[in-house]
CHARMM internal coordinates of N, CA and C (Angstrom, degrees):
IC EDIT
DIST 1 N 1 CA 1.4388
DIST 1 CA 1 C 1.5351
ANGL 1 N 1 CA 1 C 109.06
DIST 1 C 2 N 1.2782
ANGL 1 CA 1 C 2 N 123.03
DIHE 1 N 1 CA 1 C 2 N 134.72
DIST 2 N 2 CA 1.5335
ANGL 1 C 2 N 2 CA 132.24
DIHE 1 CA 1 C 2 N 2 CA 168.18
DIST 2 CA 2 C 1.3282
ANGL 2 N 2 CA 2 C 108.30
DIHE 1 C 2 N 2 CA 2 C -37.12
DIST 2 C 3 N 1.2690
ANGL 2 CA 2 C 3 N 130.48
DIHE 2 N 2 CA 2 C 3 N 172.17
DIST 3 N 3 CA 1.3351
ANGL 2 C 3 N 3 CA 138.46
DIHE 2 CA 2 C 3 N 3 CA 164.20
DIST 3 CA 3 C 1.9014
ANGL 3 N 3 CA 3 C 99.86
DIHE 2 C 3 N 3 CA 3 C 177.40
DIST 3 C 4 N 1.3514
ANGL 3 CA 3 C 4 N 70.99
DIHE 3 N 3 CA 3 C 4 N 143.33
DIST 4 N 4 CA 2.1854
ANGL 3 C 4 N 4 CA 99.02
DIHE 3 CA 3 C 4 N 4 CA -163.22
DIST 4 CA 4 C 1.2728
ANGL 4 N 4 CA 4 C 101.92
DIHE 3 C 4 N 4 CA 4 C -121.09
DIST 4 C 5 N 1.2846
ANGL 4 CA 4 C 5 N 85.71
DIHE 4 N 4 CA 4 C 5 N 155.19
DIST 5 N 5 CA 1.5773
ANGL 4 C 5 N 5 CA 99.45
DIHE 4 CA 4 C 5 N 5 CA 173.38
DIST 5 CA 5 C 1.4719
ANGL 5 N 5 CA 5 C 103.09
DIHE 4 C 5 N 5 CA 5 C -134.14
DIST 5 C 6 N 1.4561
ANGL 5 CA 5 C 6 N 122.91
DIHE 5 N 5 CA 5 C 6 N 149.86
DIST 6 N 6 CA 1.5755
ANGL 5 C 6 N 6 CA 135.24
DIHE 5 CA 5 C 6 N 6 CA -146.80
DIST 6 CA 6 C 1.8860
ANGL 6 N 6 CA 6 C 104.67
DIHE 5 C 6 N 6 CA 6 C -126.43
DIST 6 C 7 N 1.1427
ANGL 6 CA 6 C 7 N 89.99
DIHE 6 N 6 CA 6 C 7 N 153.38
DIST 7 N 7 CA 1.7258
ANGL 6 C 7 N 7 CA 99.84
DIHE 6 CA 6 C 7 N 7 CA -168.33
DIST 7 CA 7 C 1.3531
ANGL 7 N 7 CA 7 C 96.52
DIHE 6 C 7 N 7 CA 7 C -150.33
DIST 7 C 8 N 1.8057
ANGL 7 CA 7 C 8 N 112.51
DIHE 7 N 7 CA 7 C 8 N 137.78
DIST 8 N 8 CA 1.0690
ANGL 7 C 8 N 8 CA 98.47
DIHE 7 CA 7 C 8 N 8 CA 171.06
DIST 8 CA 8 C 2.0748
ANGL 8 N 8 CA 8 C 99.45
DIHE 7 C 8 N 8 CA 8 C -135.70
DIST 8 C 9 N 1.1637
ANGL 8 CA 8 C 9 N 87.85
DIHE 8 N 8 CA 8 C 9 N 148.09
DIST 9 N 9 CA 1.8517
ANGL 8 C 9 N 9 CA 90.17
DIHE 8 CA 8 C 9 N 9 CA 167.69
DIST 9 CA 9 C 1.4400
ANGL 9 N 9 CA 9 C 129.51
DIHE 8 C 9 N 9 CA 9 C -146.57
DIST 9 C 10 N 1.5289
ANGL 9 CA 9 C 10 N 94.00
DIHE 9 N 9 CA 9 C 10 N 141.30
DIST 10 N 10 CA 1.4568
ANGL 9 C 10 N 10 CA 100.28
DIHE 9 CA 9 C 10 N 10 CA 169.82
DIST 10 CA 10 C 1.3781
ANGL 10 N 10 CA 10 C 131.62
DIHE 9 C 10 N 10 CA 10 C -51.78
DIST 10 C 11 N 1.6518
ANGL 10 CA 10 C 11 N 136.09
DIHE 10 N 10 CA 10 C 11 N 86.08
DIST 11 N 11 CA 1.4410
ANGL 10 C 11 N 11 CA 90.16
DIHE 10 CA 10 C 11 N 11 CA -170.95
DIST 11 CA 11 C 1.6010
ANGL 11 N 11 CA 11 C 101.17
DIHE 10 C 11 N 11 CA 11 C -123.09
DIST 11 C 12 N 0.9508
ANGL 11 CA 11 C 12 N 97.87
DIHE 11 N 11 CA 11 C 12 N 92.97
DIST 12 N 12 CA 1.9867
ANGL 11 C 12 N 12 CA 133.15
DIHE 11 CA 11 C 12 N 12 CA 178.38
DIST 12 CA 12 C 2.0257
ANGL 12 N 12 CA 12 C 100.63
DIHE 11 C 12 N 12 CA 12 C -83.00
DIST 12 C 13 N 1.2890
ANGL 12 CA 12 C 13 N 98.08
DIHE 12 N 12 CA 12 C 13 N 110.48
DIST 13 N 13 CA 2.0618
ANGL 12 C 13 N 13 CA 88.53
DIHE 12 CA 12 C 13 N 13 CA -166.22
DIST 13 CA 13 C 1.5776
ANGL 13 N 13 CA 13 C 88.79
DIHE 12 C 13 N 13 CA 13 C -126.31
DIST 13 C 14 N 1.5738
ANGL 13 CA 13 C 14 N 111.27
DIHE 13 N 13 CA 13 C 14 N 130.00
DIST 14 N 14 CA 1.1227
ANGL 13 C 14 N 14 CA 97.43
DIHE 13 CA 13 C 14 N 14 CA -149.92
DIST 14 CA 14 C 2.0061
ANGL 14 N 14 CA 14 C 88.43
DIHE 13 C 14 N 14 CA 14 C -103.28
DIST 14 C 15 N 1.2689
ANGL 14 CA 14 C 15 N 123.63
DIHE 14 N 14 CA 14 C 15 N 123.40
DIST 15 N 15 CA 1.5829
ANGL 14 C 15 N 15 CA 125.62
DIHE 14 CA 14 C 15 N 15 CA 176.98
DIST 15 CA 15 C 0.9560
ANGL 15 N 15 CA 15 C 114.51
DIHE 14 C 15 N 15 CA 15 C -75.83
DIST 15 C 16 N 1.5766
ANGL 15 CA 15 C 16 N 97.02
DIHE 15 N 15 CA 15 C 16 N 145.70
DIST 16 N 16 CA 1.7028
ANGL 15 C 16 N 16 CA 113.00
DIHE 15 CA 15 C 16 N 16 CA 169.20
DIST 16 CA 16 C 1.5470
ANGL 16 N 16 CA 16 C 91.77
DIHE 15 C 16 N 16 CA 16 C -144.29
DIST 16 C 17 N 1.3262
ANGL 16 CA 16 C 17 N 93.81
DIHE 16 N 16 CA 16 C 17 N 173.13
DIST 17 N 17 CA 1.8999
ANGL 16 C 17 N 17 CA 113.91
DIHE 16 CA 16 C 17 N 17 CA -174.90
DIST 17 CA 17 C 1.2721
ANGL 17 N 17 CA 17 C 104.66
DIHE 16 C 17 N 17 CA 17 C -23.42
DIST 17 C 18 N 1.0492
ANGL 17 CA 17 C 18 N 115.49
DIHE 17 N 17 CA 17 C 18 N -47.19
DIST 18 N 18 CA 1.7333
ANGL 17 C 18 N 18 CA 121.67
DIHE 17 CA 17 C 18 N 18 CA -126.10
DIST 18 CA 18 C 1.6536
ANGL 18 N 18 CA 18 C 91.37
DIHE 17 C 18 N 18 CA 18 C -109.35
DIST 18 C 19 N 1.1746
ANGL 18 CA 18 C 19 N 145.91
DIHE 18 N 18 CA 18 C 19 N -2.93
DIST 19 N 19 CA 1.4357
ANGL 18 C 19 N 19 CA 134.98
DIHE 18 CA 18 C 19 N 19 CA -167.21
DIST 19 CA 19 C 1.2242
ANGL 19 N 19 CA 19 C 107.50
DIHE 18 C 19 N 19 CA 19 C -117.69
DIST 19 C 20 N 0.9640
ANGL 19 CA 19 C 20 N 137.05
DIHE 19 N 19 CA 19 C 20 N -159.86
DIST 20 N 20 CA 1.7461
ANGL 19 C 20 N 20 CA 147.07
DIHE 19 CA 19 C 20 N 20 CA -121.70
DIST 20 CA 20 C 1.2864
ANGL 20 N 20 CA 20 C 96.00
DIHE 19 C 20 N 20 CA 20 C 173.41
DIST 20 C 21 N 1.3678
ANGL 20 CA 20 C 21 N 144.00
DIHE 20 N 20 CA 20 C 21 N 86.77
DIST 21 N 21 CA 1.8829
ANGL 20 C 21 N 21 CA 129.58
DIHE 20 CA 20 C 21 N 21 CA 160.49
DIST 21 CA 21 C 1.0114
ANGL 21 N 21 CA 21 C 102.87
DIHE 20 C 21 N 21 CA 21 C -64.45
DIST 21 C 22 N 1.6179
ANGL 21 CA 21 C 22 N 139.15
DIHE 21 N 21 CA 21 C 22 N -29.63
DIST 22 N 22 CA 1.8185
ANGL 21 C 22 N 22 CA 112.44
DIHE 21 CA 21 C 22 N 22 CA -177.27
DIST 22 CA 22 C 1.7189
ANGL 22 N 22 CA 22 C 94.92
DIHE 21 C 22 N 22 CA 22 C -67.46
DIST 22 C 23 N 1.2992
ANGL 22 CA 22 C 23 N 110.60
DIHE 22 N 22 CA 22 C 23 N -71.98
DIST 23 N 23 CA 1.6851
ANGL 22 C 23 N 23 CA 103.47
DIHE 22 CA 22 C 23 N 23 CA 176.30
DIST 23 CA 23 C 1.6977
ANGL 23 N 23 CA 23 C 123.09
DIHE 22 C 23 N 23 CA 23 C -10.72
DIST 23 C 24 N 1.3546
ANGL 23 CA 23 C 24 N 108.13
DIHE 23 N 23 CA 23 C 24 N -62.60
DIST 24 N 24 CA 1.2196
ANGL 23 C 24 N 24 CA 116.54
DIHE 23 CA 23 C 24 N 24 CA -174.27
DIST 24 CA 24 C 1.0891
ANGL 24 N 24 CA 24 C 126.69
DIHE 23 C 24 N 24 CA 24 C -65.31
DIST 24 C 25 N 1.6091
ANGL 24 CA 24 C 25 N 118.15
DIHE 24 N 24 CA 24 C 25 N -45.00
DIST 25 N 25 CA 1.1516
ANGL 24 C 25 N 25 CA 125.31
DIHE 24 CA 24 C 25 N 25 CA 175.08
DIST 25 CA 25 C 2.3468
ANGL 25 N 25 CA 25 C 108.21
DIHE 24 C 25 N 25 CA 25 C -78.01
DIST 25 C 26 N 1.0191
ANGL 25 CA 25 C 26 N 82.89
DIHE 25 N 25 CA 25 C 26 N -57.63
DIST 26 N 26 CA 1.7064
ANGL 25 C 26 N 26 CA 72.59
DIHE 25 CA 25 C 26 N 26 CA 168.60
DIST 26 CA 26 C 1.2887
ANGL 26 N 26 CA 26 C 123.22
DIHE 25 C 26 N 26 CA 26 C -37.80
DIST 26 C 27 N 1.6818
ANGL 26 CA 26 C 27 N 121.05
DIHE 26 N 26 CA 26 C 27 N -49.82
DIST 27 N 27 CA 1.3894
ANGL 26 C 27 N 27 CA 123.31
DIHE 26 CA 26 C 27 N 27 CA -172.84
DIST 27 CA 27 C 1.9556
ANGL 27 N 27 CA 27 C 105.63
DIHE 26 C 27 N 27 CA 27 C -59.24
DIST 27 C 28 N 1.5231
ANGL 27 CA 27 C 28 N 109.59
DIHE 27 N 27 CA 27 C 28 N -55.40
DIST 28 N 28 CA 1.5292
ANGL 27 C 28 N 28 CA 137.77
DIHE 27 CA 27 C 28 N 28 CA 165.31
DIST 28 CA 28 C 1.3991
ANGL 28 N 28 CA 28 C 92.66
DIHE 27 C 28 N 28 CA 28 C -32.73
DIST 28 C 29 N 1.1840
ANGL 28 CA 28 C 29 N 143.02
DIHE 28 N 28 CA 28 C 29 N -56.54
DIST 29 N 29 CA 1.3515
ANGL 28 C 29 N 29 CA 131.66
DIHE 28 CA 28 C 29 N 29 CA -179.43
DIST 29 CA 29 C 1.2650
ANGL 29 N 29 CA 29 C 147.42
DIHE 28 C 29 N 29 CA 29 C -60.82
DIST 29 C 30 N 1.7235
ANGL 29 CA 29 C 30 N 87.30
DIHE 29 N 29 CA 29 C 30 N -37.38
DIST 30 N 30 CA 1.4784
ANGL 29 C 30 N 30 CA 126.02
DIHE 29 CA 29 C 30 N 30 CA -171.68
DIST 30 CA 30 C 1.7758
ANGL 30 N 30 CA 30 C 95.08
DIHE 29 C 30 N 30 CA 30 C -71.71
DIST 30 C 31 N 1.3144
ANGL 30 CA 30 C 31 N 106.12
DIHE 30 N 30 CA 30 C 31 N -43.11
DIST 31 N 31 CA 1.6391
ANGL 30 C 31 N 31 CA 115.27
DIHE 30 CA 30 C 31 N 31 CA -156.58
DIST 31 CA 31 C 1.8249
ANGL 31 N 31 CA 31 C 74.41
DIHE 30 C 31 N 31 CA 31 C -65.78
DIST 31 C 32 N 0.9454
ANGL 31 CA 31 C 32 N 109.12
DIHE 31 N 31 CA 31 C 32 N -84.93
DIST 32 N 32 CA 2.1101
ANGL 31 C 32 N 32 CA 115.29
DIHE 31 CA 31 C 32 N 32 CA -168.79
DIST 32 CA 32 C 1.5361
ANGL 32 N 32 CA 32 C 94.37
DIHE 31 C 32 N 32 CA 32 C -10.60
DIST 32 C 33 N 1.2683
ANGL 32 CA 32 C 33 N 106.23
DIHE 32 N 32 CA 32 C 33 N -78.60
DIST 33 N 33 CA 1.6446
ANGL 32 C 33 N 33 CA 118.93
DIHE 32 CA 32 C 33 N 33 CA -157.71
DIST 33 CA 33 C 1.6754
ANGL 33 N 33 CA 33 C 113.77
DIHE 32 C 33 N 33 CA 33 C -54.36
DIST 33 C 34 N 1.5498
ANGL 33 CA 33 C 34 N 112.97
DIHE 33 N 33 CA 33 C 34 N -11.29
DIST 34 N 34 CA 1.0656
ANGL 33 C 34 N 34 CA 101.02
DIHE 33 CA 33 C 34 N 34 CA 168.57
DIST 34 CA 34 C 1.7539
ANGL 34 N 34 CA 34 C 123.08
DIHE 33 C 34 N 34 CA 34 C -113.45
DIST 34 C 35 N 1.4325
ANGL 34 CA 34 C 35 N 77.53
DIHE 34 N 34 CA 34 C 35 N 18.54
DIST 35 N 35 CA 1.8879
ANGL 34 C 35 N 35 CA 89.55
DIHE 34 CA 34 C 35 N 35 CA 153.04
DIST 35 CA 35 C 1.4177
ANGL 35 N 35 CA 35 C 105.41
DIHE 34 C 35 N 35 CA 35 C -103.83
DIST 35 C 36 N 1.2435
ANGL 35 CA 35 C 36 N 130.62
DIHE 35 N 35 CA 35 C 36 N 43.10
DIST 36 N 36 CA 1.2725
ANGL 35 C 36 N 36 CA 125.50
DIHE 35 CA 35 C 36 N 36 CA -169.79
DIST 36 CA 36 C 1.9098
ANGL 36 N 36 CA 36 C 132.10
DIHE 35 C 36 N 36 CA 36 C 30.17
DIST 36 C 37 N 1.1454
ANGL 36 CA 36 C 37 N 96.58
DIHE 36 N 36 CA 36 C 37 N 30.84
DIST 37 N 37 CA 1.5552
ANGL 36 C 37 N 37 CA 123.71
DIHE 36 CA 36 C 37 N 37 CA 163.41
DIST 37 CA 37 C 1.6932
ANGL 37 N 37 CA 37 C 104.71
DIHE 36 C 37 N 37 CA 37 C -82.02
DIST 37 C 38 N 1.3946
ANGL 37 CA 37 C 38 N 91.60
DIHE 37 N 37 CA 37 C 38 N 129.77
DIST 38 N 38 CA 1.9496
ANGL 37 C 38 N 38 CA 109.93
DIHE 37 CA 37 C 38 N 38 CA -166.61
DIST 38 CA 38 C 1.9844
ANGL 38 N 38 CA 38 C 92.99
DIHE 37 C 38 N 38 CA 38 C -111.90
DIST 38 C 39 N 1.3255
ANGL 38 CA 38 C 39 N 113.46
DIHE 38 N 38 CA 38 C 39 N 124.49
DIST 39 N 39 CA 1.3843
ANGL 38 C 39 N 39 CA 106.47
DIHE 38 CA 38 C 39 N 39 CA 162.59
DIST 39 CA 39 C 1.3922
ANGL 39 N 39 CA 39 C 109.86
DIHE 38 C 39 N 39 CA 39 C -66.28
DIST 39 C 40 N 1.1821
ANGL 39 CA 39 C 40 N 111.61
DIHE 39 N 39 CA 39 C 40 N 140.91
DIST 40 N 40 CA 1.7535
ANGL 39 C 40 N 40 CA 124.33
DIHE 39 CA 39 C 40 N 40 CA -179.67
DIST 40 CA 40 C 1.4304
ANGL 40 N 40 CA 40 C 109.47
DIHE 39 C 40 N 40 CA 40 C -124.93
DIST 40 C 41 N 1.4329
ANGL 40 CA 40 C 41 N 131.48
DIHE 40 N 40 CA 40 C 41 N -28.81
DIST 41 N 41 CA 0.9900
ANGL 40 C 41 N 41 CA 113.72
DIHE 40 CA 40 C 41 N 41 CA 174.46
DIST 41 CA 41 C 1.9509
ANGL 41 N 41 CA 41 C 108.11
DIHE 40 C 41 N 41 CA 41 C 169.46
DIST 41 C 42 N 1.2499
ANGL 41 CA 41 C 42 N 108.35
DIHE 41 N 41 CA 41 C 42 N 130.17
DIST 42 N 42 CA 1.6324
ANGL 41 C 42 N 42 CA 126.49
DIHE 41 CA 41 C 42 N 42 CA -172.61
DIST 42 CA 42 C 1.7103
ANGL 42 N 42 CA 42 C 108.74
DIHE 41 C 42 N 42 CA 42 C -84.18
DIST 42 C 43 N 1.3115
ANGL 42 CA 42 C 43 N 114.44
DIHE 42 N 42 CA 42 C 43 N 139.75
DIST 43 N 43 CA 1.3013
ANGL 42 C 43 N 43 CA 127.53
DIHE 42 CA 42 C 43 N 43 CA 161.71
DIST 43 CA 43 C 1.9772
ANGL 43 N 43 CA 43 C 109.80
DIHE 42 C 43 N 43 CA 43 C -142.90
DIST 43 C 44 N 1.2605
ANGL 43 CA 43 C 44 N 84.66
DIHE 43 N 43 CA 43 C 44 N 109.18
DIST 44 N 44 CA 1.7492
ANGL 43 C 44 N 44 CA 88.10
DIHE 43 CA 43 C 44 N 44 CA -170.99
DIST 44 CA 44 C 1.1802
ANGL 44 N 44 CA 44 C 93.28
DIHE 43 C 44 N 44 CA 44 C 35.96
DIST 44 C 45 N 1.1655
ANGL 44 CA 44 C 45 N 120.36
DIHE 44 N 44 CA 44 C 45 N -152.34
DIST 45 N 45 CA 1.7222
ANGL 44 C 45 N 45 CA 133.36
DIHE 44 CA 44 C 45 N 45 CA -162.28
DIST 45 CA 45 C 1.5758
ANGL 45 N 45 CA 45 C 118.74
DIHE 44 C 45 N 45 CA 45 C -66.60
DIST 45 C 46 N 1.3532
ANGL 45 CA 45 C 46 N 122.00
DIHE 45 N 45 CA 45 C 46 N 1.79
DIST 46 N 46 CA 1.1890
ANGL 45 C 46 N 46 CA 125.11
DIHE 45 CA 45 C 46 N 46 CA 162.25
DIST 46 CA 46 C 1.3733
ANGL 46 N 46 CA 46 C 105.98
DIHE 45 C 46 N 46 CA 46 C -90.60
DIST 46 C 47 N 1.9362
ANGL 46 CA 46 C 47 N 91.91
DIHE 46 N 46 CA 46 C 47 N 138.06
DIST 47 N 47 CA 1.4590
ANGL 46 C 47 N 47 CA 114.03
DIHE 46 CA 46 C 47 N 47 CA 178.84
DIST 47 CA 47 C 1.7221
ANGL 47 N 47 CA 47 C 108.92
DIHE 46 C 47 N 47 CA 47 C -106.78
DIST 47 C 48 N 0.9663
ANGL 47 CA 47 C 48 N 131.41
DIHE 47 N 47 CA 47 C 48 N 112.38
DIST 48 N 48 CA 2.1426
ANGL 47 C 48 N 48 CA 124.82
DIHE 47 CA 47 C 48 N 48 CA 168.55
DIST 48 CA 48 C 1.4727
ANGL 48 N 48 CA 48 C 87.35
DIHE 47 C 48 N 48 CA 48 C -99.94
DIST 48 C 49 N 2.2769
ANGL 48 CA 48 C 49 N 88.96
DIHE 48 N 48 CA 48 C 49 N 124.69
DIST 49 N 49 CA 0.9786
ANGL 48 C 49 N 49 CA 59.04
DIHE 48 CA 48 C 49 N 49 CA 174.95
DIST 49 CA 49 C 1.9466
ANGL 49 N 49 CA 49 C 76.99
DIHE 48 C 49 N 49 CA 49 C -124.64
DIST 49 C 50 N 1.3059
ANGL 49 CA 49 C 50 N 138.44
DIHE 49 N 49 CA 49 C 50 N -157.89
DIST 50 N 50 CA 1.3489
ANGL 49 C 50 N 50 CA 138.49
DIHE 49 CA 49 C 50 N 50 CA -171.18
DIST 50 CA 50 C 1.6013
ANGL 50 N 50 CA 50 C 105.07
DIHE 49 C 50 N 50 CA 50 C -155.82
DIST 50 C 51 N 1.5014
ANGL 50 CA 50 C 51 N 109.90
DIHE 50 N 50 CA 50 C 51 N 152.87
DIST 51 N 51 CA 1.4816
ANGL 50 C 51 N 51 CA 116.66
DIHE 50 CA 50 C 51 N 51 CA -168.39
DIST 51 CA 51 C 1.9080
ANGL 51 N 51 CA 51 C 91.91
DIHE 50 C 51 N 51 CA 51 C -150.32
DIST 51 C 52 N 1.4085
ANGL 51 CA 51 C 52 N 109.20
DIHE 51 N 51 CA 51 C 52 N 149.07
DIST 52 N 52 CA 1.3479
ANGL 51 C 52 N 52 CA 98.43
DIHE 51 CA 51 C 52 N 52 CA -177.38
DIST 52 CA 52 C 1.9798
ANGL 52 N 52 CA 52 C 98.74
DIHE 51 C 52 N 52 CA 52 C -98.74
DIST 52 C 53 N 1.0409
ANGL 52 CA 52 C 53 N 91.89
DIHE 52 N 52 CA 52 C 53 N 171.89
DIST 53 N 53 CA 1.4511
ANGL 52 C 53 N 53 CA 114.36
DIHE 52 CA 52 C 53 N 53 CA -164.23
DIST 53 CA 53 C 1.2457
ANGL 53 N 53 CA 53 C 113.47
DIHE 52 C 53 N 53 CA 53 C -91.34
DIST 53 C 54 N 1.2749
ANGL 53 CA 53 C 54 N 142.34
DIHE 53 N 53 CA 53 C 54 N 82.03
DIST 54 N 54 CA 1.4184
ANGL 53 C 54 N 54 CA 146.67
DIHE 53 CA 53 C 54 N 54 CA -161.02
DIST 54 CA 54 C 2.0629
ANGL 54 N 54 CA 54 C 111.97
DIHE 53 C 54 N 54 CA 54 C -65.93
DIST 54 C 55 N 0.7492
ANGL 54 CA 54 C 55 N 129.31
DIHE 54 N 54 CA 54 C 55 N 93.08
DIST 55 N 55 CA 1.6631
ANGL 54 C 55 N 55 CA 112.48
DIHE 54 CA 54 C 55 N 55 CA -177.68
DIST 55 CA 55 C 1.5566
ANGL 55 N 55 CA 55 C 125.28
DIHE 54 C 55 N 55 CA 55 C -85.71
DIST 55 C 56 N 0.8751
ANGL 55 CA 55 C 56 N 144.02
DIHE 55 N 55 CA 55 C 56 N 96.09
DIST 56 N 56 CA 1.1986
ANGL 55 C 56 N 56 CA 115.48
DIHE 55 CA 55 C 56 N 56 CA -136.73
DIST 56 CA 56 C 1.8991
ANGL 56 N 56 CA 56 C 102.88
DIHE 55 C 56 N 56 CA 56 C -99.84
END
COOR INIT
IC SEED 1 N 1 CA 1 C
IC BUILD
């Protein structure tokens, strides 16, 4: 049977003039997902996110 392990994050980005939130938050995502972190699911600014558990 699978088994995961769970992550959760704040990602609260605080704007000014000069930034981009799709930029920011896309890049912020990109970095997770390529630790093999899967988005699972949003609550306001909380991100869960889950990765399965390799045993070897």
């Amino acid at each position: 049977m699978k088994q995961f392990e769970y992550k959760v994050e704040d990602m609260q980005i605080r704007l000014t003039v000069n930034n981009d939130f799709n930029t920011i938050i896309t890049d912020k995502l990109n970095s997770i997902g390529r630790d093999g972190w899967e988005l699972a699911g949003v609550n306001g600014t909380l991100c869960f996110f889950k990765r399965e558990i390799i045993f070897d």
